[in-house]
C-alpha positions in Angstrom: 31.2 -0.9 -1.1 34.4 -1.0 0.7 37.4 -0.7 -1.5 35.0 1.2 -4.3 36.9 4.2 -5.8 35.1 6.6 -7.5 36.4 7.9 -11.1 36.9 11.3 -10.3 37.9 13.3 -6.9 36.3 16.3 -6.4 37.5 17.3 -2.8 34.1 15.6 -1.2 33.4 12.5 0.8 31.7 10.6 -1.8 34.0 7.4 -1.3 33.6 7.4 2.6 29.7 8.0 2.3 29.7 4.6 0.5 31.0 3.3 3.2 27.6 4.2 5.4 24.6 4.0 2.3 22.1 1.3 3.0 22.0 -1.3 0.6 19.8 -1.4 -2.2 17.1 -3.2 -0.7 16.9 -1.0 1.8 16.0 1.5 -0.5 13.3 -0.8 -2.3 11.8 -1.1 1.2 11.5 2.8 1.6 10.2 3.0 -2.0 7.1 1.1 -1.4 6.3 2.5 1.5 6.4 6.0 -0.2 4.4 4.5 -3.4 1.8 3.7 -0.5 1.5 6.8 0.6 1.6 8.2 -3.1 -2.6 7.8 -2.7 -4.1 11.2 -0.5 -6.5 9.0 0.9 -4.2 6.8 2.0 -2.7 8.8 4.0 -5.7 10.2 5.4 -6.4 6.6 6.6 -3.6 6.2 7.7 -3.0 9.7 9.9 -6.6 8.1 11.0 -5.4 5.2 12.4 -2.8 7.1 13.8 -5.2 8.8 16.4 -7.3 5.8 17.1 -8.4 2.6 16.1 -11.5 2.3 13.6 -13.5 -0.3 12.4 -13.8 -0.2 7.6 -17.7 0.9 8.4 -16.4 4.1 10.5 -13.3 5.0 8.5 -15.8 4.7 5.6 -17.7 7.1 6.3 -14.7 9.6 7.7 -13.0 9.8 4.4 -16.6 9.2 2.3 -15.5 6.2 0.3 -17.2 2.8 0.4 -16.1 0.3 2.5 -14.7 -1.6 -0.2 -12.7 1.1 -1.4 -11.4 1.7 1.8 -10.5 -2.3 2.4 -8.4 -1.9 -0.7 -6.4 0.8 0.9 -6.6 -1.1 4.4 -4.5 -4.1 2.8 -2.1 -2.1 1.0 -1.4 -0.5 4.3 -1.4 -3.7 6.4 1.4 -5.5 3.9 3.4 -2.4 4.0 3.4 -3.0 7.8 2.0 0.5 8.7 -1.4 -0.6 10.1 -2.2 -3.8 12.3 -5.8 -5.3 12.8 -7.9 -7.0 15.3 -10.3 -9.1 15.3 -13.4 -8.7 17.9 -16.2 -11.0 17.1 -17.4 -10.0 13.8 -15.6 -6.7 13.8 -12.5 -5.9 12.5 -10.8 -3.1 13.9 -7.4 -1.5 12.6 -4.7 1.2 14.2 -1.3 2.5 13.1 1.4 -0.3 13.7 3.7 0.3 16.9 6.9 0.6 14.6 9.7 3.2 14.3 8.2 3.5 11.0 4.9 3.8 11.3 5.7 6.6 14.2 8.3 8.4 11.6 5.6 8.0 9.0 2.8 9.7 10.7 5.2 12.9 12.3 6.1 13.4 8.7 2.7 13.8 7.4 2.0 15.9 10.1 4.8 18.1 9.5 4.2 18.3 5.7 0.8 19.1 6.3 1.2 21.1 9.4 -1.6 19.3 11.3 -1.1 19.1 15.0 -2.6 16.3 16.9 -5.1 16.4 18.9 -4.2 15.4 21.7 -1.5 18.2 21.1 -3.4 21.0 20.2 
């Protein structure tokens, strides 16, 4: 965006905040990840799997959805990179990735919801 010049000057720093605005991708990036989280049980999964790591059978029954259901929302939250999986014999078991993200992600839910973790508490 350097050398951009914006039609009209209105005494702000529109033209040197150009200079610093992600690029448009970056903003496609952050746009998925909110249409993710645009689902409530979603995010309950995922503020789940922020606390500890849970097997489809247990998270099932936590948010009282079939397990099916809930391995629909597991995948969307794996290819969004929020959530990673493991694989222990038969079981699959999932937590919240390690990421910046993922760590942003979860302290925002909990300050939009005003839930305190327990370890926290």
């Amino acid at each position: 965006m350097e050398g951009l010049h914006l039609p009209h000057t209105h005494g702000q720093e529109g033209e040197a905040l150009l200079g610093h605005m992600p690029k448009t991708s970056d903003f496609e990036v952050l746009a998925d990840i909110f249409k993710q989280l645009g689902d409530p049980t979603r995010i309950r999964i995922f503020w789940i799997l922020c606390h500890c790591e849970e097997c489809v059978v247990n998270l099932s029954a936590m948010v009282e959805m079939s397990s099916p259901a809930v391995s629909h929302h597991l995948k969307q939250l794996k290819a969004g990179g929020l959530i990673v999986s493991r694989r222990e014999g038969k079981e699959v078991y999932y937590r919240a990735a390690s990421t910046e993200k993922a760590g942003l992600l979860h302290r925002v839910i909990e300050e939009m919801t005003e839930i305190s973790c327990p370890a926290e508490g």
